[in-house]
C-alpha positions as CSV (number, residue, x, y, z in Angstrom):
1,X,-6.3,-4.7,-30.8
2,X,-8.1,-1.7,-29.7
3,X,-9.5,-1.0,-26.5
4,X,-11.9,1.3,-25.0
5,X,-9.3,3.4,-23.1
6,X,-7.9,4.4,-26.9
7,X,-11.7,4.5,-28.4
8,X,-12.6,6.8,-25.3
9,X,-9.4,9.1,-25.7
10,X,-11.0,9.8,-29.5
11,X,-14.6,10.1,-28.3
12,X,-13.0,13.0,-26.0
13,X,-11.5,14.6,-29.4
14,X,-14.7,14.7,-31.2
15,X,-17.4,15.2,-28.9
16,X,-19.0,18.5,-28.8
17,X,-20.4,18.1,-24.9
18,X,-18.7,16.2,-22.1
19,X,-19.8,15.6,-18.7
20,X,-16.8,16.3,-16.0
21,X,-17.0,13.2,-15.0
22,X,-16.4,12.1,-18.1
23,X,-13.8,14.2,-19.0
24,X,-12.2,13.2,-15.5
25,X,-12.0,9.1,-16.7
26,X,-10.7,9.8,-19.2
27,X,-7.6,11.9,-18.2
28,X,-7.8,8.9,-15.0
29,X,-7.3,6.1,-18.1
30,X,-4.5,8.0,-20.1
31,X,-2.6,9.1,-16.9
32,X,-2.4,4.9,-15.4
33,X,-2.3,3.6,-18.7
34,X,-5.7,1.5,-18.0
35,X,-6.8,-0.6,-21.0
36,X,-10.2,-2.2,-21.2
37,X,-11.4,-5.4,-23.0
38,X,-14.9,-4.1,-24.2
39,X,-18.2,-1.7,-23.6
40,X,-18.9,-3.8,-20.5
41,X,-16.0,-3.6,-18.6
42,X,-15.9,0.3,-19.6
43,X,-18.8,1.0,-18.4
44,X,-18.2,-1.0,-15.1
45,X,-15.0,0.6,-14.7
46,X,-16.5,3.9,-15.3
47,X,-19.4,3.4,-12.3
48,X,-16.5,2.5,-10.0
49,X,-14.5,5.4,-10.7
50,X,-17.6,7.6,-10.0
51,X,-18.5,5.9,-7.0
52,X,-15.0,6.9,-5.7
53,X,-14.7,9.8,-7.5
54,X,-17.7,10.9,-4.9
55,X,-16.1,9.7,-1.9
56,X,-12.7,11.6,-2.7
57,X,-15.0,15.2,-2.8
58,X,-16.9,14.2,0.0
59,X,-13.9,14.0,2.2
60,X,-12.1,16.3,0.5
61,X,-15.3,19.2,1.9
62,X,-15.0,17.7,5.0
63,X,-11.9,16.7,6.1
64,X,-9.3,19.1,6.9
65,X,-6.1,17.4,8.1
66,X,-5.6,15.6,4.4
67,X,-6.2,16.2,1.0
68,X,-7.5,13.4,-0.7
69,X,-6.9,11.9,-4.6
70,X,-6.7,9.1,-6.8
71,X,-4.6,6.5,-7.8
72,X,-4.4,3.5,-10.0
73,X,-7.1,1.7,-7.8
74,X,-9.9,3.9,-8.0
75,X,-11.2,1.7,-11.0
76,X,-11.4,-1.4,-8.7
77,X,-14.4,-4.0,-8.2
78,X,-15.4,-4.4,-3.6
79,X,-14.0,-7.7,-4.6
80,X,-10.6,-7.1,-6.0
81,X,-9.8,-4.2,-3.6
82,X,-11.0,-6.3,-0.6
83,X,-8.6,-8.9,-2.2
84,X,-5.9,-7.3,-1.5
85,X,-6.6,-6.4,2.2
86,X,-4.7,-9.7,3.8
87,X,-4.4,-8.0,7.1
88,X,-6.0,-10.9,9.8
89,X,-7.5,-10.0,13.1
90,X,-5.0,-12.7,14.8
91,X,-4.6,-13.0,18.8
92,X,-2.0,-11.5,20.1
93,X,0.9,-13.3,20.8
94,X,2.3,-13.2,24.2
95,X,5.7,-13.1,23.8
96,X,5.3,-9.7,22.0
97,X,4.5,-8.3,25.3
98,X,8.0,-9.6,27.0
99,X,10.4,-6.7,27.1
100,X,8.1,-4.5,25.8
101,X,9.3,-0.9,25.9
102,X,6.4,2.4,26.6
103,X,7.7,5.8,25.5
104,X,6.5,8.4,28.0
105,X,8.1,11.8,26.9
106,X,8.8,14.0,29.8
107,X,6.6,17.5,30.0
108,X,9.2,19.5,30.0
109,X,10.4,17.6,26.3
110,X,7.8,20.2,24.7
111,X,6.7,18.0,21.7
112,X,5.3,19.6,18.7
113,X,1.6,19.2,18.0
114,X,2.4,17.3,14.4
115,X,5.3,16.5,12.7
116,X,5.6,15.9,9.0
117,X,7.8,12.6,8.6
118,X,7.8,13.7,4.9
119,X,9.6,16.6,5.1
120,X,12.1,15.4,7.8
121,X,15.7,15.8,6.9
122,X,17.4,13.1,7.1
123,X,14.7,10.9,5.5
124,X,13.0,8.9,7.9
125,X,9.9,7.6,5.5
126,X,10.5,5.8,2.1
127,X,8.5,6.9,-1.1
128,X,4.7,4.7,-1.1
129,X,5.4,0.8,-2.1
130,X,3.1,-1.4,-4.0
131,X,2.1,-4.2,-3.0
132,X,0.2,-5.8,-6.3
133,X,-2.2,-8.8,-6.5
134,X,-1.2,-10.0,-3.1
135,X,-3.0,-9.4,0.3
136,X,-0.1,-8.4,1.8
137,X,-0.7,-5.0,3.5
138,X,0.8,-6.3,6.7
139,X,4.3,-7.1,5.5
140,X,4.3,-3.5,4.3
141,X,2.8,-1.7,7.8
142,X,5.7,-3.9,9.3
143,X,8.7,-3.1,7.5
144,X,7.6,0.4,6.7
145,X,7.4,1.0,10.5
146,X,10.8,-1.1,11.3
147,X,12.3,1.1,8.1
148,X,11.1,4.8,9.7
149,X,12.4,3.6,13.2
150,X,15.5,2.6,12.2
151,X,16.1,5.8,10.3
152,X,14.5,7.9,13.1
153,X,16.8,6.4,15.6
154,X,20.0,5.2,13.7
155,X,19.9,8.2,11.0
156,X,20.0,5.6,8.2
157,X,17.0,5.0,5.9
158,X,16.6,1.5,4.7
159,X,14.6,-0.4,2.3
160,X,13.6,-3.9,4.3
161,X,12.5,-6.8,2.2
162,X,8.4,-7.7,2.0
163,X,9.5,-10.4,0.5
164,X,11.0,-11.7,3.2
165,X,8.2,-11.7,5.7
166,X,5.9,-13.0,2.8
167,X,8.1,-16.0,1.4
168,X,9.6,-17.2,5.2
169,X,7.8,-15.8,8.2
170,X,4.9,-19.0,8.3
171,X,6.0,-19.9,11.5
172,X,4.9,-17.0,13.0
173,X,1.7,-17.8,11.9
174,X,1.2,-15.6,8.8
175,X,0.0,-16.6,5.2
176,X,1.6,-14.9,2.5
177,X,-0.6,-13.3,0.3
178,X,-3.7,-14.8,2.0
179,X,-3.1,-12.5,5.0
180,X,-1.3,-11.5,8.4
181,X,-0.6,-9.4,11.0
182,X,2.4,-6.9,11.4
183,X,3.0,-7.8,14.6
184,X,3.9,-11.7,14.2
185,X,5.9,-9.8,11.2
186,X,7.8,-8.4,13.8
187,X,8.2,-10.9,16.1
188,X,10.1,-12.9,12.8
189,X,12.2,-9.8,12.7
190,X,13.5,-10.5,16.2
191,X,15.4,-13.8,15.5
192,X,15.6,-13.4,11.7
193,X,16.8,-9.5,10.9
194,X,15.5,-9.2,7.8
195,X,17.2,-8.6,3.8
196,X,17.2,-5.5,2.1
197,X,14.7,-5.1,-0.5
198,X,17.7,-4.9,-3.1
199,X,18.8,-8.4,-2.6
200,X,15.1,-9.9,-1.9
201,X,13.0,-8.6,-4.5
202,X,9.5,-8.2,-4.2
203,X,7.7,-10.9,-6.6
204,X,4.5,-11.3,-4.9
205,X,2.8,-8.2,-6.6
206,X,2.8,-9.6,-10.1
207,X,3.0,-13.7,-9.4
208,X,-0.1,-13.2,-7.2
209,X,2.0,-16.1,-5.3
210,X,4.0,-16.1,-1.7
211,X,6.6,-17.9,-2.9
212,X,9.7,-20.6,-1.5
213,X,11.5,-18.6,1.6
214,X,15.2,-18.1,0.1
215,X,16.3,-16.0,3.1
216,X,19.4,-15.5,3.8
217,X,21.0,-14.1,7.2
218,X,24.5,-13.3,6.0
């Protein structure tokens, strides 16, 4: 079947006047392989992707610390992105604060204004994850902090399991892919270190589902 992301990509081909913004979807549609059912999602995907497209120049005049871009979501409904924002405003739990460690760094330590973590060698920060069709941002803050500390501090760079935290760390009081908060993530950490993300596999993303905790401490 044909869909308006290949009926677009001819449009382009024959059309003797093209807006930029056109010209912009399209090149957005063939470079994340979108595909669209009919004239009406088109079209709504097309609004969205101006509306954003907007917001990227706007902060890209103003802002001066970050260049800002597109990616695969900038064809997104309010409601599916907010879907996909599971982080909760949860109380904090108490015994997070026991033991708690402040870093005051000496005057004399001369830190740098900014650092680049991306340019750091050894690797201290892993390439950007995805997290799908599951609201859970907050077992990716967690593990993508306990990841760059580890690496920061240990010199090794490891890939920790979302899966994990989503599937196993209820207890805690977080919900899988309807939401929680990085620090309960890491208070599960403390008395369950967690898999690697080579032998538990992120499923969430696609199954849209937190899935049966299989975790496994050995």
């Amino acid at each position: 079947m044909r869909t308006f992301a290949a009926a677009a990509l001819t449009a382009v081909a024959s059309a003797k006047v093209l807006s930029q913004s056109d010209f912009d979807f399209v090149n957005y549609i063939a470079k994340h392989g979108k595909s669209y059912a009919d004239l009406n999602e088109y079209n709504l995907r097309f609004e969205r992707f101006r509306a954003i497209d907007q917001a990227v120049n706007d902060f890209n005049r103003n802002e001066r610390s970050s260049v800002h871009g597109h990616n695969f979501l900038s064809d997104y409904t309010h409601a599916e992105y907010s879907g996909m924002m599971g982080l909760k405003n949860m109380a904090r739990d108490s015994t997070l604060d026991a033991g708690k460690k402040v870093f005051t760094a000496d005057s004399a330590v001369g830190l740098p204004a900014s650092v680049d973590w991306r340019s750091v060698t050894p690797a201290v920060v892993n390439p950007v994850k995805d997290q799908g069709q599951c609201g859970s941002c907050w077992a990716f803050s967690a593990t993508a902090a306990m990841e760059s500390a580890n690496a920061i501090f240990h010199g090794t760079l490891l890939s920790l399991s979302e899966q994990n935290l989503v599937s196993c760390s209820f207890l805690q009081g977080n919900l899988g892919c309807n939401g929680g908060m990085y620090a309960r993530a890491w208070n599960y950490s403390a008395t369950h270190p967690l898999q690697l993300e080579s032998t538990y596999p992120y499923t969430s993303g696609t199954t849209m589902k937190s899935g049966s905790c299989t975790y496994n401490a050995a």
